[in-house]
N, C-alpha and C positions, 0 to 999 in steps of 0.2 A: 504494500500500500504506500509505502513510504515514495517509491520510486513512481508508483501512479501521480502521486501528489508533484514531483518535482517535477514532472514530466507536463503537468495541467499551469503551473506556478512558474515556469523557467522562462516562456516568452516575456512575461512581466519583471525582471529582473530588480529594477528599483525597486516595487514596490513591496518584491517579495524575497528581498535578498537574507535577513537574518532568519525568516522560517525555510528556502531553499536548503540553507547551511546548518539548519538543525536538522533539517530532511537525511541533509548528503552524510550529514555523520550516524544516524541514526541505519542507514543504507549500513553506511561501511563497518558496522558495530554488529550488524549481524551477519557479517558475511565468513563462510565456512574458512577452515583451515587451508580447504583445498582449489580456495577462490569462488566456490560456489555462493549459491544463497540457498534458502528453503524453497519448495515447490508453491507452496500456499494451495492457492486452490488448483492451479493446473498440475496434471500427473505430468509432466514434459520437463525435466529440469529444463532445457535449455527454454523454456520460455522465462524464467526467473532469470535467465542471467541474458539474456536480449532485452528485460524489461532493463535490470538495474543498469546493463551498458549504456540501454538510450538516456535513462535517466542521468548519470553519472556525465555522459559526452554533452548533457544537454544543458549543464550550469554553465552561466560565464566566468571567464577567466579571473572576475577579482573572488570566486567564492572557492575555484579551485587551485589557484595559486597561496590562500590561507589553509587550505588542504593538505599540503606539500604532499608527504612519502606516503599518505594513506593509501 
């Protein structure tokens, strides 16, 4: 859900830049040892890590540059 949110939130970047950056960390906080995420409701891993990629490639650069190594 988190990644829905950034994904609906990331065109508006001003407006929605310190709930984007609580999105992206909240994203990166639950992501597996092995780079995954959880399935949620699709049985498809790879649909959870296509959602998180759009999500994750879709913030601008001042919110993923305060990201750094995550």
């Amino acid at each position: 859900m988190a990644a829905n949110a950034i994904l609906a939130l990331a065109p508006d970047p001003d407006r929605y830049a310190p709930l984007l950056h609580r999105a992206a960390l909240c994203l990166l906080d639950v992501q597996q040892a092995d780079g995954t995420f959880e399935r949620s409701w699709s049985l498809a891993e790879t649909h959870g890590l296509r959602r998180a990629t759009a999500a994750l490639t879709s913030l601008p650069s001042t919110i993923t540059a305060v990201l750094g190594g995550r």
